[in-house]
Each structure stands twice: as structure tokens, then as C-alpha cells.
N, C-alpha and C positions, 0 to 999 in steps of 0.2 A: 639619799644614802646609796641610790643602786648605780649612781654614776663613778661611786667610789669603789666599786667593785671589779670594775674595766681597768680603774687608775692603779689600783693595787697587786692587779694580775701584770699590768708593765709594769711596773717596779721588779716583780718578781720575775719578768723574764730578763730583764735584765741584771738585777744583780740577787738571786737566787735566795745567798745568803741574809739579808736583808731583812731587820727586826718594824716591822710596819709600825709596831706599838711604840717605838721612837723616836720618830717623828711630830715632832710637833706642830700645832695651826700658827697660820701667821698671826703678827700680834698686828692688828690695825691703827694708826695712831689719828685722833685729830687734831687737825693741822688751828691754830687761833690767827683773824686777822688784824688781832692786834700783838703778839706779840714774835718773836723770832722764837728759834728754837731751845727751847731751856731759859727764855729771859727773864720770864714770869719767876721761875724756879729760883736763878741768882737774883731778881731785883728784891724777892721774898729773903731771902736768904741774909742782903747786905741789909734790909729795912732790922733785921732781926737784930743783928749786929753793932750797928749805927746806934740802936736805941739806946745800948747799954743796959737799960732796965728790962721787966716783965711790959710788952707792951698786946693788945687784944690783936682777934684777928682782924677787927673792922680797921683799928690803927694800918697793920701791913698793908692792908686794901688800898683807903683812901692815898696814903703816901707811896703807892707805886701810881695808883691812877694820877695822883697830881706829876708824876715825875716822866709819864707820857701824856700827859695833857687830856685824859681822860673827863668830858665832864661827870663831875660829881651827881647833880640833879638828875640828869638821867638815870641813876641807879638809886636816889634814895630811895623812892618809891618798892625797891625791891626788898628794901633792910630788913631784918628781923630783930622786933624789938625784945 
């Protein structure tokens, strides 16, 4: 915290008027090496769609894994029953 106290005095020398409680932290994202950016989000999205019906969230899972070639068996092991 006392390195933010150097950081906060430049700010204020340069622009004076300058509301520090403003500022917000950066937001950090991380990055998946399986999917692009947002893909995950629309491929969830059209699975939801497609269905028509009420379908569970393991449904959405397995049919986006099948639809990037995901194996399955590598992640049953992880299910909860």
C-alpha cells in the first residue's frame, strides 16, 4: 500500500483536481485454451436455444464439449452426482 502513495501524489501533481476514489482496479481476465473469446458464452447460449425445452446444465456441458471435440471421459470423473 505505501507504493501507492508515490503513485497517488503523481496523479496529483498532475492533475490536481483529481478524485483518486474514482478510479477503479483493473479487471484481470482469464484467458481458456480451449475456447476463443466469448465462445463458451454463445456456444451455451445457442445449446439453450436449439433445445427448445428445459434442458440441465450437464446437457449444455456435454453438447458444447461434443461440438469442439472435447473428450467426454476425461471429465466424467469430475461430475457431481
Amino acid at each position: 500500500m505505501g507504493d501507492l502513495v508515490h503513485l497517488d501524489a503523481t496523479l496529483k501533481l498532475f492533475s490536481p483536481q483529481i478524485d483518486l476514489g474514482t478510479i477503479k482496479r483493473k479487471q484481470y481476465r482469464r484467458y481458456s485454451r480451449i475456447f476463443k473469446q466469448g465462445e463458451c458464452h454463445r456456444l451455451s447460449l445457442d445449446a439453450l436455444r436449439n433445445a427448445g425445452i428445459r434442458i440441465s446444465t450437464a446437457a449444455v456441458a456435454e453438447g458444447i464439449m461434443l461440438l469442439k471435440d472435447i473428450p467426454i471421459e476425461q471429465y466424467e470423473q469430475c461430475a457431481i452426482a
